[in-house]
C-alpha positions in Angstrom: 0.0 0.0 0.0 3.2 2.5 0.5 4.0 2.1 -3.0 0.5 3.3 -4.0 -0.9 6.6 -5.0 -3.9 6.9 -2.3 -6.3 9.9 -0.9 -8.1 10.5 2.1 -10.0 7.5 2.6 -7.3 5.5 2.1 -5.4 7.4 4.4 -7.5 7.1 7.3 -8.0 3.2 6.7 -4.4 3.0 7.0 -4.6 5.3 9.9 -6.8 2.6 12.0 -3.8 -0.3 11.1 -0.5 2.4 11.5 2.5 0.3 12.9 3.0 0.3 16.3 5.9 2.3 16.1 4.2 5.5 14.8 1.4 5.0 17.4 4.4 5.0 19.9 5.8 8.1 18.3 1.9 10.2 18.5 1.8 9.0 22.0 5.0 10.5 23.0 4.9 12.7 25.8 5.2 16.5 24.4 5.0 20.0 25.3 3.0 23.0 22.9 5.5 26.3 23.7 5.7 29.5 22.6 8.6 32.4 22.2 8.3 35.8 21.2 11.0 36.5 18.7 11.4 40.5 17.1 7.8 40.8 17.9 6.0 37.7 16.9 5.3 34.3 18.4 7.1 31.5 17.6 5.4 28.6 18.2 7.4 24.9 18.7 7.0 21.3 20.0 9.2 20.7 22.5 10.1 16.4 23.1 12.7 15.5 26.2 13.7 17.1 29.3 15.1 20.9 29.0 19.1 20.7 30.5 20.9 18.1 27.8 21.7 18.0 24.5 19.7 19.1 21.7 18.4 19.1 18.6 16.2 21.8 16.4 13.9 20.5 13.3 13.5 23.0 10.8 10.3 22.1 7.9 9.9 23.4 4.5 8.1 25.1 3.1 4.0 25.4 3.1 4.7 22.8 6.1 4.9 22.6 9.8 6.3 21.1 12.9 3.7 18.3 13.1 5.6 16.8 9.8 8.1 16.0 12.6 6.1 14.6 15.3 6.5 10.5 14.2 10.1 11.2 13.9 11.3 13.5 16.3 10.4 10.7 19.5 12.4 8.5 17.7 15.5 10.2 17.7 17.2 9.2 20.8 17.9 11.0 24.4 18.0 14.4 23.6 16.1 17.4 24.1 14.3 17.6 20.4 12.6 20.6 19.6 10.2 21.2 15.8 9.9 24.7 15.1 6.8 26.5 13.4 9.3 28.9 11.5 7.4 32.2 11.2 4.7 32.2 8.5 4.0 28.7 9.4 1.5 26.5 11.7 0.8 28.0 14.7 3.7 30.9 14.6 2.3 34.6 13.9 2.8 36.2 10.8 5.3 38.5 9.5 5.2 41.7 6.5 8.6 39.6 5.6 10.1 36.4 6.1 13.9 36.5 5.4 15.7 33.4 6.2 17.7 35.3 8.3 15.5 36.0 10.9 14.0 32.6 10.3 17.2 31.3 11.6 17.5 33.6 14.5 14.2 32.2 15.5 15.9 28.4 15.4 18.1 29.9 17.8 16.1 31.5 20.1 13.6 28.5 20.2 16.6 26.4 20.5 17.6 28.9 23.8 13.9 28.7 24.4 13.5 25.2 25.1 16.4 24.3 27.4 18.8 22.7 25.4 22.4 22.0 26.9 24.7 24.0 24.9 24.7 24.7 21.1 21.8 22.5 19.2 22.3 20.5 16.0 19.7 22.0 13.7 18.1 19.5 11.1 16.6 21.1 8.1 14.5 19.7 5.5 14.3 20.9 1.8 13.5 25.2 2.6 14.5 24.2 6.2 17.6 23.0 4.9 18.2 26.5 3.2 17.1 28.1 6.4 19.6 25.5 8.5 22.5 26.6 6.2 21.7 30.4 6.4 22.3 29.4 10.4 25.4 27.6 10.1 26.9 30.4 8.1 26.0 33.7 10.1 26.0 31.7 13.6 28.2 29.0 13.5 29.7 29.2 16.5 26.1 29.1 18.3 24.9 25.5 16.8 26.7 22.0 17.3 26.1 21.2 13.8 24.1 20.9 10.6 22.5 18.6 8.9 20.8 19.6 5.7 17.6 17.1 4.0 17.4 16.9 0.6 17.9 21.1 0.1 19.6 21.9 -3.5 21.8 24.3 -3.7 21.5 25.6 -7.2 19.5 28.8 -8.9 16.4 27.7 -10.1 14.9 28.3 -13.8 13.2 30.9 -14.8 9.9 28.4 -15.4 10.8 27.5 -11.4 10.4 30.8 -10.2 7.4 31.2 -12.3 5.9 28.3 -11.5 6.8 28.4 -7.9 5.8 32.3 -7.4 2.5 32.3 -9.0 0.8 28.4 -8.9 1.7 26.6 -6.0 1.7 28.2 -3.0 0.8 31.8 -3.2 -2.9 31.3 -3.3 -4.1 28.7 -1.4 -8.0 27.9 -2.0 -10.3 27.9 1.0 -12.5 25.2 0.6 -16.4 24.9 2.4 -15.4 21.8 4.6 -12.8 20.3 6.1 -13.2 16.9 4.1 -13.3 18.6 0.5 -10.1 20.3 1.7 -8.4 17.3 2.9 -9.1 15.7 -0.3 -7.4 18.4 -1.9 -4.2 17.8 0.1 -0.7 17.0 -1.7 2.7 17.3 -1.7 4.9 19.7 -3.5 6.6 18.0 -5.4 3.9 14.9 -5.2 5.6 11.6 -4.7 4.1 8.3 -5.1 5.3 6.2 -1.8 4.1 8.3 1.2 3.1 6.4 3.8 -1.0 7.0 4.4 -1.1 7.2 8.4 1.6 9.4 7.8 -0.2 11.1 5.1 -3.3 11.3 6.9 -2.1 12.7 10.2 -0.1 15.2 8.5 -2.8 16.7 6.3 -4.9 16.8 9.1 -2.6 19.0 11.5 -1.9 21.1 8.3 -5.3 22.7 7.7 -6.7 26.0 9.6 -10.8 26.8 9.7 -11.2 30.3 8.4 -14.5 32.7 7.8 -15.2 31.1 4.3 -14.2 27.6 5.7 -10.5 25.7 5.6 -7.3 26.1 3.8 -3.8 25.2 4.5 -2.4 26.9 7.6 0.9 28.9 6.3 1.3 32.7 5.1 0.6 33.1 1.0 3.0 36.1 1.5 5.8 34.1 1.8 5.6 32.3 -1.4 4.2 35.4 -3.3 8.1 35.7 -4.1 10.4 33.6 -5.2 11.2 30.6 -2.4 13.9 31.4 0.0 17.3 29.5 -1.3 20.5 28.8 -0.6 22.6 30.1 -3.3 26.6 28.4 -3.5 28.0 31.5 -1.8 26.2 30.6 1.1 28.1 26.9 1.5 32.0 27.8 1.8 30.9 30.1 4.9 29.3 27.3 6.8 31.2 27.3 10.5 29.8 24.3 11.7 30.2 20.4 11.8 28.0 19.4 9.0 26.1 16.9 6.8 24.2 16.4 3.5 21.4 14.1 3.3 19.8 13.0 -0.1 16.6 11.6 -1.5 17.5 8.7 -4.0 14.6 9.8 -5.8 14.6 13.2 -4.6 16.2 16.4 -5.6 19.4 16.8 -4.6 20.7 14.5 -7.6 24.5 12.7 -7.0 25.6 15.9 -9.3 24.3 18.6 -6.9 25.4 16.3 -4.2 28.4 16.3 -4.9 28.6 20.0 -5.9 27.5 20.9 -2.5 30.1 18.5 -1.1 33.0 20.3 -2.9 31.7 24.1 -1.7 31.7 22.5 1.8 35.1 22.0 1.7 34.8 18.0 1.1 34.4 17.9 5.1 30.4 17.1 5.2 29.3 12.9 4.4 26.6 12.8 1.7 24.0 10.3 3.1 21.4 8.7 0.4 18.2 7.6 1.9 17.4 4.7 -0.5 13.8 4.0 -1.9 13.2 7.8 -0.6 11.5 10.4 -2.5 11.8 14.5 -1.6 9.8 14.2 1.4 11.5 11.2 3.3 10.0 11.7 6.6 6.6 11.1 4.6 8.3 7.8 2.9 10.8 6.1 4.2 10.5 7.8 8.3 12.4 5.1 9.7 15.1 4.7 7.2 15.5 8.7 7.8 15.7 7.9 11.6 18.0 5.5 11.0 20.4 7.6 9.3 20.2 10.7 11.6 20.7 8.2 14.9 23.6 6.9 13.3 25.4 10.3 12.5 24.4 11.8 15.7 25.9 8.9 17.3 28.8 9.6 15.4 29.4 13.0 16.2 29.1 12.1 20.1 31.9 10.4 19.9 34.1 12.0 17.9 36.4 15.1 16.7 34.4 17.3 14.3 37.1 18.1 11.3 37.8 22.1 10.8 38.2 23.9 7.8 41.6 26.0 7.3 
């Protein structure tokens, strides 16, 4: 059934049979906070005891912190924290949303929450840009980086278009809750999400306005092009830091390995097989797999410095 292209009924039958392990994950005990940061509230999900270790999860874009929540219990004793960046989920709403601020926010929820020292912040695809824009202006405030299937590369013209104008930056609002859940898909769509993960996500992604529900983010942000990275972001990164990518997804082995070089040739390039863009959605534990393993790795070991 994960290989197959289903919708919302589909998604909630799957729901009523989810692996014990992702009802483990829900079930995990969790706190709702809230920071003020430059005058608006920052909203995160706090999992673990404040006073040790930590780690901050950055989403992309259009998403939230609950695309986290059947991951971030599973990734060992630490103090995890999921941020709604600013323009997103539950967070307030900005005039502007430069990933600069975005990742001043990481740190002050990071600060925020308890965590032990400097965080490792985990970014996935506009959170990855966001995660590198942090590693290069505050490196010396995070532990590390590790960066989920973000390309670094200038998009086409047709991408900017497409991007600025069809996907995000007018979000219908549709009468009821179930038309709009119908209505729910990825960007880009992939064809092996996982339908209790599918299904819990969409849920805890809409918002009930006057004319009914639409998807809870901020059409300003996307009424621009998409925050990115560019490559003169990379050779400033000040951090331990890693690069992990979709096999199907779209940092291809060529950007990979671009990004790899820009970096110094210091950060591993980690493929998550059988994985599509959104591998938290896909392949959750293979992703957990791979972050445990790193993290356990960099416990236990020298980080290598640039010179």
């Amino acid at each position: 059934m994960d290989r197959l292209q289903t919708g919302p009924e589909e998604w909630a039958a799957a729901r009523a049979n989810a692996p014990a392990w992702f009802d483990r994950a829900l079930e995990a005990q969790y706190d709702d906070r809230y920071v003020d940061v430059e005058g608006c509230s920052v909203h995160y999900r706090r999992w673990g005891a404040p006073g040790q270790p930590g780690l901050v999860l950055v989403h992309g874009g259009a998403a939230n912190a609950h695309w986290w929540s059947h991951v971030a219990p599973l990734l060992g004793d630490y103090c995890v924290a999921a941020i709604d960046l600013s323009g997103h989920g539950n967070s307030g709403r900005r005039d502007a949303y430069p990933r600069e601020l975005w990742a001043r926010e990481v740190l002050a929820v990071s600060e925020h929450a308890g965590i032990e020292g400097p965080p490792i912040v985990i970014g996935h695809s506009m959170g990855g840009f966001v995660t590198i824009m942090a590693a290069a202006e505050y490196g010396d405030r995070i532990a590390g980086a590790v960066i989920l299937d973000s390309p670094v590369r200038q998009p086409s013209k047709e991408e900017r278009v497409g991007m600025a104008t069809k996907i995000f930056s007018k979000p219908k609002v549709h009468a009821s809750f179930d038309t709009a859940l119908a209505r729910y898909r990825t960007v880009p769509d992939q064809p092996s999400s996982l339908p209790y993960v599918m299904d819990y996500v969409a849920r805890n992604s809409l918002v009930e306005v006057e004319d009914g529900f639409t998807w809870n983010f901020d059409p300003v942000i996307f009424q621009k092009v998409t925050p990115r990275a560019s490559a003169d972001e990379l050779p400033r990164v000040n951090t331990r830091v890693a690069l992990f990518r979709a096999e199907y997804g779209l940092v291809t082995r060529d950007i990979g390995q671009q990004m790899y070089e820009l970096l110094g040739r210091v950060a591993p390039v980690i493929e998550i097989p059988e994985a599509y863009h959104h591998m938290m959605l896909d392949q959750p534990l293979l992703l957990v797999t791979g972050l445990r393993t790193l993290l356990a790795d960099w416990d236990h070991s020298r980080p290598y410095r640039k010179t």
